[in-house]
C-alpha positions in Angstrom: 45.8 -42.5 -12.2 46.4 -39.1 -10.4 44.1 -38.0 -8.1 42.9 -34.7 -8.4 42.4 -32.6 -5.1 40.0 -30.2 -3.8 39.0 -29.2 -0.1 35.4 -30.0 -0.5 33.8 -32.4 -3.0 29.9 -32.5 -2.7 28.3 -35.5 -3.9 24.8 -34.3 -5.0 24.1 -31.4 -7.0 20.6 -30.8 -6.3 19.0 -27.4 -4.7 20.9 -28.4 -1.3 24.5 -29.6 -2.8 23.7 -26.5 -5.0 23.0 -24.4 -1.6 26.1 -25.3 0.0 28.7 -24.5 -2.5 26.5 -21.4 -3.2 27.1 -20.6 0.4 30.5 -21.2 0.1 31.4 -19.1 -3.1 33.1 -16.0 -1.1 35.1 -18.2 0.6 38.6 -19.5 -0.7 37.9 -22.9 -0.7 38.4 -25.9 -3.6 34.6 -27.1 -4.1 33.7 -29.3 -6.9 30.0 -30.5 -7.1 28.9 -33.9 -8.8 25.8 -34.7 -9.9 24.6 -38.0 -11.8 21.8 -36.2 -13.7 22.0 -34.2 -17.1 22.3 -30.2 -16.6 19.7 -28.5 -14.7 18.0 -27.6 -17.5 17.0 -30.8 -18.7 15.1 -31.6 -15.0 11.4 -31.6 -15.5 10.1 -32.4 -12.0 6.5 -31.2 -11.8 6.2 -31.6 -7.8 6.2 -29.0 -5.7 7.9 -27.2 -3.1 7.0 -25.2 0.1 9.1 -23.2 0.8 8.8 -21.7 4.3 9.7 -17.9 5.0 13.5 -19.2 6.6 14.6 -20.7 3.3 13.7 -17.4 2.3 15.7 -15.8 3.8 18.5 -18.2 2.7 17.8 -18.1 -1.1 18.0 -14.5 -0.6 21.3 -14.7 1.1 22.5 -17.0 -1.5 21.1 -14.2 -4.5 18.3 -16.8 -5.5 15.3 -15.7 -4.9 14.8 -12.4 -7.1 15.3 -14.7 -9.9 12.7 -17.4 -8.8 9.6 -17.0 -11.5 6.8 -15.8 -9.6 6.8 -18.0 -5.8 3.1 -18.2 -4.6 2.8 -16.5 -1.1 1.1 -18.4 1.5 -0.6 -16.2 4.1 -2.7 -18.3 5.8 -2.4 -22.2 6.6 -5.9 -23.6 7.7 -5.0 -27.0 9.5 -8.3 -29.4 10.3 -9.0 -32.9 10.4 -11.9 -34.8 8.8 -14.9 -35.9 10.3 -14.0 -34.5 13.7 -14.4 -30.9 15.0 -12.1 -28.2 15.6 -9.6 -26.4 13.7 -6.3 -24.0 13.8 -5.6 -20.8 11.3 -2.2 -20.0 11.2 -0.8 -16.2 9.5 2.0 -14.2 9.7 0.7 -12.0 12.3 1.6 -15.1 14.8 4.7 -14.6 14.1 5.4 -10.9 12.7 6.8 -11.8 9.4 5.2 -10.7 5.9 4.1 -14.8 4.8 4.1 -18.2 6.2 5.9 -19.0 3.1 6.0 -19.5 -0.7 5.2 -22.6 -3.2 7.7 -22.9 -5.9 8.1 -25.6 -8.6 11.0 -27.7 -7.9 12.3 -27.5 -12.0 12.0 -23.7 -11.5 14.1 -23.6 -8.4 16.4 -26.3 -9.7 17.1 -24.8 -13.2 17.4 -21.2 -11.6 20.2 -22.7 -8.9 21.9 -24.5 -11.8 22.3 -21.1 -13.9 24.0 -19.1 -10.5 26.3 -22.2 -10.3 27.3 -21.7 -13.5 27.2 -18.0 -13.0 29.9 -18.1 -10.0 32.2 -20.6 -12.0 31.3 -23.3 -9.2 33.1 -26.8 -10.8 29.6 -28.6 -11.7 29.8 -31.6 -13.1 26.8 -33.9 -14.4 26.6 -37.0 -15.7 28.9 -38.2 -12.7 28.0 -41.2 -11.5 29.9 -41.6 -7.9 30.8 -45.6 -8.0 33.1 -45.4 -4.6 33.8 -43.6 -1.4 36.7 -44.0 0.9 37.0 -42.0 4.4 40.2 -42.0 7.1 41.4 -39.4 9.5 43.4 -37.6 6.6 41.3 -37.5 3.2 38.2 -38.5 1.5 38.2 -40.3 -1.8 35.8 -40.7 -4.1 35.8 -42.4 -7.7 32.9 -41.8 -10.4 32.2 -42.6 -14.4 31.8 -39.9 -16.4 30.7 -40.2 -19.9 32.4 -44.2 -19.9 35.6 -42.6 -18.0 36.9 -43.2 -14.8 38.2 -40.1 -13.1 39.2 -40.0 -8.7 39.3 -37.1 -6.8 40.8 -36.5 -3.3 39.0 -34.0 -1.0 39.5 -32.9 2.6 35.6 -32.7 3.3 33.4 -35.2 1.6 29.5 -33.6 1.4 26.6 -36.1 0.4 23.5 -34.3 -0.4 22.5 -37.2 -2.9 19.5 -39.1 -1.9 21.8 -41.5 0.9 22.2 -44.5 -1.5 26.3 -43.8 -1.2 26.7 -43.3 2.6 27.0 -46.8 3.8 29.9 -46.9 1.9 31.2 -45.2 5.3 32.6 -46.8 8.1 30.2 -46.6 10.8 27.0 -45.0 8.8 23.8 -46.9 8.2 20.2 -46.0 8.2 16.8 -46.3 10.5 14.2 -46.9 8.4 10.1 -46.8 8.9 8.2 -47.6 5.9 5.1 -45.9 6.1 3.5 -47.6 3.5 1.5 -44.9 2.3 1.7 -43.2 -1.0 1.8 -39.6 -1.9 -0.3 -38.8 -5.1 0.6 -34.9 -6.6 -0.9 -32.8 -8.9 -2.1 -29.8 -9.9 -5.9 -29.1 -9.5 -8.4 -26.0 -9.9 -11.7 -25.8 -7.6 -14.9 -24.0 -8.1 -13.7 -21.2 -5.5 -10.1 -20.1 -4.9 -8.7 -18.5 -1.3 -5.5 -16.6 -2.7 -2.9 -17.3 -0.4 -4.3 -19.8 1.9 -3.1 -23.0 2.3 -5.1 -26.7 3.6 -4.1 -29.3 5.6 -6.8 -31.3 6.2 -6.0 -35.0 8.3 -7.5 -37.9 7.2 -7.7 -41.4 9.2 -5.9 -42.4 5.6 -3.2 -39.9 5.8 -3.1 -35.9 5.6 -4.2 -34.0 2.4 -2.7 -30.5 1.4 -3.6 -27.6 -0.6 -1.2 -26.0 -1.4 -2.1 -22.1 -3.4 0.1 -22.2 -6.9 -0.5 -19.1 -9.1 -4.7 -18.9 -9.9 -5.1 -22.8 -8.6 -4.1 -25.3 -6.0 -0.6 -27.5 -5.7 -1.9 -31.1 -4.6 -0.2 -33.2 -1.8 -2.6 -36.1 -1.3 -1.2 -39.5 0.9 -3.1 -42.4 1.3 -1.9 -46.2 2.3 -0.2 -47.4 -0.8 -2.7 -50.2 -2.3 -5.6 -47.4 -2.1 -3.3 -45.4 -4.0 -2.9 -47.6 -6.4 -6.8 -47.6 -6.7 -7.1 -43.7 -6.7 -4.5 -43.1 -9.3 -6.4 -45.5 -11.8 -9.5 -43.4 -11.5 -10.6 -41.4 -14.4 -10.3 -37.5 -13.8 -14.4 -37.1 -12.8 -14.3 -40.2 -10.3 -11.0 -38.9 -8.6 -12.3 -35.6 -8.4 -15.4 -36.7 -6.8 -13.6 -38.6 -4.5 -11.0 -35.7 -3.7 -14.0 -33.4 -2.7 -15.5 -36.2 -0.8 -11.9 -36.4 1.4 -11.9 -32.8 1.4 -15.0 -30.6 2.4 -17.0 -28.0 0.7 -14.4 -25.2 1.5 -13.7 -24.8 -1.9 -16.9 -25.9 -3.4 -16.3 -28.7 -6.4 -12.9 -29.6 -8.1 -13.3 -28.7 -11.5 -9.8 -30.1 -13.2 -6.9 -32.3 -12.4 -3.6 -32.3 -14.1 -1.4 -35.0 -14.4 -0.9 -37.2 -11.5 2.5 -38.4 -9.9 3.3 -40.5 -7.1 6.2 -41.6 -4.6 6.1 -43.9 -1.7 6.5 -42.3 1.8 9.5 -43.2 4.5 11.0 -41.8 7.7 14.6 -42.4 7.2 17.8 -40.7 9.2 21.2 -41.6 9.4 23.1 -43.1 12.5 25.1 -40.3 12.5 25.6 -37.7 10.2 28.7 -37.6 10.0 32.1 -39.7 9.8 36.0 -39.8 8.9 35.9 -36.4 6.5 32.9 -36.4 5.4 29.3 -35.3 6.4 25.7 -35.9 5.3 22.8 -33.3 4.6 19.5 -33.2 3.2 18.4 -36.5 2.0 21.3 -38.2 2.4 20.7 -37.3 6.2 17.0 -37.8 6.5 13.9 -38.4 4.7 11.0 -37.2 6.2 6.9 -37.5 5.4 6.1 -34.6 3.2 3.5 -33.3 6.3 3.5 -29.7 7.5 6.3 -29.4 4.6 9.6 -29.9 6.3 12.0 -32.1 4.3 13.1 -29.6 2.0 13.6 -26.7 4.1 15.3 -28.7 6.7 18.0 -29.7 4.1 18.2 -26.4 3.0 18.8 -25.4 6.9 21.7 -28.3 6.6 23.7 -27.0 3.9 23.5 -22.9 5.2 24.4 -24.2 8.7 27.3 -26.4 7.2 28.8 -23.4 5.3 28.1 -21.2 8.2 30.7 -24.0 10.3 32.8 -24.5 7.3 33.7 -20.9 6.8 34.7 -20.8 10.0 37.4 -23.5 9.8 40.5 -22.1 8.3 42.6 -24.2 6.1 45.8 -26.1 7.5 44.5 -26.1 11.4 43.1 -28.1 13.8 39.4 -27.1 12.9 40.0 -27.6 9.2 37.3 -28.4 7.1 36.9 -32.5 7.0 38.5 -32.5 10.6 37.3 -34.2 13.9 36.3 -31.1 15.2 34.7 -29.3 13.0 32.4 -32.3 11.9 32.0 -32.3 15.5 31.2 -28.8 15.8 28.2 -29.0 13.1 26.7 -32.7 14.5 25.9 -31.0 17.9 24.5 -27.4 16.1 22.4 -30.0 13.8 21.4 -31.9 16.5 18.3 -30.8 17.6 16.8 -29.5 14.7 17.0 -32.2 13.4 15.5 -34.7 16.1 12.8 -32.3 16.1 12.1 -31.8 12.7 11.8 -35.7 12.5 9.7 -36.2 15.6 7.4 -33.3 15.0 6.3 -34.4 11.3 5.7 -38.4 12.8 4.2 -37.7 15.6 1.7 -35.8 13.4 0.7 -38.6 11.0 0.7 -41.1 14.2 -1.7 -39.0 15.7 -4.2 -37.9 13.3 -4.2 -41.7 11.4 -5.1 -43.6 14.3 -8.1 -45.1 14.1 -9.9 -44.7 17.7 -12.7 -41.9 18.4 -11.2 -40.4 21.5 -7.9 -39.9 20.2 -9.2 -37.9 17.2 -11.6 -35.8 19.6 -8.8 -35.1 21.5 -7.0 -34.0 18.1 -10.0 -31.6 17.6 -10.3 -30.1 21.4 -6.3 -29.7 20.6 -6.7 -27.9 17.3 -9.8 -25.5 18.9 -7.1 -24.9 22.2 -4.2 -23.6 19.5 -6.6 -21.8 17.7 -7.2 -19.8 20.8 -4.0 -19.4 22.4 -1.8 -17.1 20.2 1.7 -18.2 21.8 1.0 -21.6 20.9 0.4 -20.6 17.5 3.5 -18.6 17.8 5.5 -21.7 18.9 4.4 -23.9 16.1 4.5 -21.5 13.6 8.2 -20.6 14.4 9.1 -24.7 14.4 7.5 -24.9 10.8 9.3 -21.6 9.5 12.4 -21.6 11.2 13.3 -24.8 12.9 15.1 -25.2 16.3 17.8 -23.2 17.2 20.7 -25.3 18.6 23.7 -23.9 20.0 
């Protein structure tokens, strides 16, 4: 068999493996992009997406966004925690930018990625089914089925954006993994009375509950520990309803309808490192974060721009080389702290506002009335949500 070679495969072809070769389509680089799943247009993933006004920015960069079917602009976030007093209102005014962000579907950003893929000639291919990987100082290999044959590639940069079932296949890579053991339950649901462009997240002692504003009603993002889950997603559409207003307040007066329900269990996982001999992980395959305050996605989307960013900076046949020692180097320590942040911030959220004790939660509440009234607090969290950390 003779391997076929490229400079950079990425294993992965969702919105961030999409992102990065995107990112990378000016440049004279080799890419090919494998992903196990059919074409993008035969994705029908209901859940949604919050986009925050950074990734933005980046789809824009990337020529995404004016083809994105109608994103729902969030203007106001309105953050409280049940049964305790004491609230924060976010907007853009803290920090000077038009919205806090957008909520997308992720089949409409998927299928619309998948189509400027194919538009730039990007080498896509689907049903690819990545079997092996092997990483040393001078090459990555990987081998995949395809359609019942075996094909092997040779790259000098290996990317893994898949969900990081592959990356312990690499010397030196393995996971940290808390299982939270809570459930998130999705849907779509109209209320009584609709705030256009505000968004809820409303903390509960059994896990946070968002709102998210999607076109004339509200995207769902409800978690709960994962055998009262179970419970809540048999419940006929009046008695989960019921219960959903009873979890969430009269803010919007009464839930009127529920769509259908979906559900995925919730981990903190990141990677030892994120990188290793040529090759480097992003997005999922890098972390997995709890879906609070809406990080996950727009971190890995933060990933694969900041990759390309180091990667088109690495010319071909030098030291700094794409795959190299230093360049991998190079985009660990920029990563770095975002990252660590990103992963500390969302957890120490849910550990905070799920602990059952009195004086912990009033002290949630006096916190949440203090950040309400000092504006460059606001501005500080409001920048860490929308933009991340800056690192190098």
């Amino acid at each position: 068999m003779t391997d076929q070679q490229f400079d950079i495969v990425i294993v992965g072809g969702g919105p961030v493996g999409m992102a990065l070769a995107l990112a990378l389509r000016e440049y004279e680089f080799s890419i090919l992009l494998l992903e196990a799943r059919e074409l993008p247009e035969t994705v029908d993933d209901p859940r949604p997406l919050a986009l925050s006004y950074g990734s933005r920015l980046i789809l824009q960069h990337l020529d995404i966004w004016e083809n994105l079917a109608q994103p729902t602009s969030i203007t106001t976030i309105h953050i409280s925690n049940r049964g305790y007093f004491g609230h924060t209102v976010l907007t853009p005014d803290d920090v000077g930018i038009p919205a806090l962000g957008y909520v997308v579907n992720y089949h409409n950003l998927y299928h619309t990625m998948g189509q400027s893929v194919r538009d730039y000639g990007i080498v896509y291919q689907v049903n690819a089914l990545v079997t092996t990987l092997r990483t040393d100082r001078q090459r990555a290999q990987v081998t995949y089925q395809q359609n019942g044959i075996e094909k092997r590639i040779q790259a000098r940069l290996l990317v893994l954006a898949d969900g990081g079932k592959l990356a312990e296949q690499i010397d030196g890579i393995h996971y940290h993994v808390h299982d939270y053991r809570h459930t998130a339950i999705v849907a779509n649901v109209k209320t009584e009375s609709f705030r256009s462009g505000t968004a809820f997240e409303r903390f509960t002692l059994n896990g946070p509950l968002a709102l998210l504003p999607s076109g004339d009603q509200y995207a769902l993002v409800w978690t709960m520990p994962t055998v009262k889950a179970e419970k809540v997603l048999k419940l006929d559409d009046r008695l989960f309803l019921l219960y959903l207003h009873e979890q969430f307040g009269d803010r919007l007066r009464d839930f009127m309808h529920v769509g259908k329900r979906t559900s995925f269990p919730l981990i903190l996982k990141h990677a030892s490192t994120i990188v290793g001999h040529r090759s480097v992980m992003i997005g999922n395959a890098a972390q997995t974060l709890h879906p609070v305050a809406g990080q996950g996605f727009n971190l890995g989307l933060r990933d694969a721009w900041e990759l390309a960013n180091e990667i088109s900076r690495a010319p071909l046949g030098t030291s700094n080389e794409p795959g190299s020692g230093k360049m991998l180097s190079a985009y660990q320590k920029r990563r770095q702290c975002d990252k660590h942040i990103g992963r500390m911030f969302t957890d120490s959220l849910i550990k905070l506002f799920t602990t059952d004790s009195s004086l912990l939660q009033i002290c949630n509440g006096i916190g949440l009335t203090a950040l309400d009234c000092l504006p460059p607090a606001r501005r500080l969290i409001a920048r860490q949500m929308i933009f991340g950390t800056k690192n190098g």
